[in-house]
C-alpha positions, 0 to 999 in steps of 0.5 A: 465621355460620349461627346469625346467619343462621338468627336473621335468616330466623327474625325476618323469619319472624315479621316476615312472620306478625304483618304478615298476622295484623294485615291479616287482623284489620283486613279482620276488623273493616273488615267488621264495621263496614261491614255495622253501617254499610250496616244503619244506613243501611238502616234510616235512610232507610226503604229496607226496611220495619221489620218486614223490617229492624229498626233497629239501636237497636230491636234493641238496645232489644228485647235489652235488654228481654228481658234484663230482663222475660224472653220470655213469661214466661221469663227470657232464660237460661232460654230459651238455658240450656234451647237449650244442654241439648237441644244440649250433650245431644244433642252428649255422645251424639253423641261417645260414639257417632259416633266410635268406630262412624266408627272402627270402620266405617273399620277394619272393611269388615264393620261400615261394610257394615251401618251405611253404607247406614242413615246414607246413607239418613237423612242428606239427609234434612230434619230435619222430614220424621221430626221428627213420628215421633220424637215420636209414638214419644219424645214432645213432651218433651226427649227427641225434640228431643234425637233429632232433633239427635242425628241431625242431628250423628251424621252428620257425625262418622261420615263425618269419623271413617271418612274420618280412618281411610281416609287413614292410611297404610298404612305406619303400620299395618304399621310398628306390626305389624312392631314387635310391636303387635298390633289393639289397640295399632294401633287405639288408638296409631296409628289414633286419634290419626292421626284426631284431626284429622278428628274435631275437624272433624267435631264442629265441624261438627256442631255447627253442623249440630245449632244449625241444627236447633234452631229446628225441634227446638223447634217442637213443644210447647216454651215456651222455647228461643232457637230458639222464642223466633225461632219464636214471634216470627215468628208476630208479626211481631217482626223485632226479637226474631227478630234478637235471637234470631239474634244470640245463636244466632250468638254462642253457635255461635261461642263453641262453635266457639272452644271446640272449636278451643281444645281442638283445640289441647290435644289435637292440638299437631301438627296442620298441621306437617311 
């Protein structure tokens, strides 16, 4: 009776999750559609300039052309291939760096004392206002562009990694010490895996902190690159390029972001269950 009982509240569980998942998908794509149908119209009855608002079929018709003539001289995955090195780049040195010093700092008062006020300082900062020194001191070359995202990702995986640690309860730590571990075993058995979570929220927004910084990473002495390529367009008056542009960063920020949710899921199964 309680089997038959359990079954019945397990498949209207399952009844209730598809029900919304296919509300939520249709919302989904009700306002995908509206927002392609109000920019059709727009640009039908001439409400805004063309340059302002392209119309949908020259945006399509300026991709298509640049994904078969290139931009200035460069292929279309020659200008994104270059954007995704400077960001993938500078995203490696951000997880090989921001976590284990947002870690530490968060276990160690001493360490987050010395390294606070330097990421507090830099961190609202524009990315403009010192891009101009990381070349004088790195150069016009990928190296300052890849600074400058580093910079612009580092801090909100420090702050996410140190936060994560802040919110371990402390029966974990002196449950584990009780049971004979000793700093290492702590730190690395129930203080990391404890933050995987947050640190998974941090690298997706860093990311998309660091993808917003592109445009202005690629401003100085660059010839390729999807954030240039909108850059140099605007100089023109090419909204229709400048969409393009738009549309691929959007496309490939969210691709980026699914990867990462993906592999969230690999690695922390638990997150979000009692």
């Amino acid at each position: 009776m309680h089997k038959e009982r359990r079954c019945e509240m397990f498949k209207a569980g399952l009844h209730y999750i598809n029900k919304t998942l296919n509300v939520e998908r249709l919302l989904t794509i009700s306002t995908i559609l509206f927002i392609i149908i109000a920019w059709f119209v727009v640009t039908k009855y001439n409400i805004f300039s063309d340059v302002i608002v392209p119309s949908p079929q020259k945006v399509l018709h300026s991709f298509f052309e640049i994904l078969q003539n290139g931009y200035k001289e460069n292929s279309l995955l020659k200008h994104l291939g270059d954007s995704m090195m400077r960001l993938l780049s500078s995203f490696f040195l951000v997880i090989v760096t921001a976590i284990p010093l947002g870690l530490v700092s968060g276990y160690n008062s001493k360490i987050r004392a010395v390294l606070d006020p330097l990421i507090e300082f830099y961190r609202p900062l524009p990315p403009l206002a010192y891009y101009t020194l990381l070349v004088l001191w790195m150069g016009i070359d990928n190296a300052s562009k890849i600074a400058l995202l580093y910079l612009a990702g580092f801090a909100p995986v420090y702050i996410a990694c140190m936060s994560g640690v802040e919110k371990i309860k402390q029966d974990y730590i002196l449950g584990a010490y009780t049971l004979g571990a000793n700093k290492k075993q702590v730190f690395f058995h129930v203080i990391f895996p404890a933050c995987l979570p947050d640190i998974f929220v941090g690298l997706r927004t860093a990311i998309g902190v660091s993808y917003t910084t592109l445009v202005a990473a690629e401003m100085v002495a660059a010839v390729t690159g999807i954030g240039w390529m909108v850059l140099d367009a605007s100089k023109f008056l090419r909204s229709d390029i400048i969409f393009v542009g738009i549309f691929i960063m959007g496309i490939t920020g969210m691709l980026l972001d699914q990867i990462l949710l993906w592999i969230e899921t690999k690695v922390v199964p638990w997150k979000g269950q009692e």
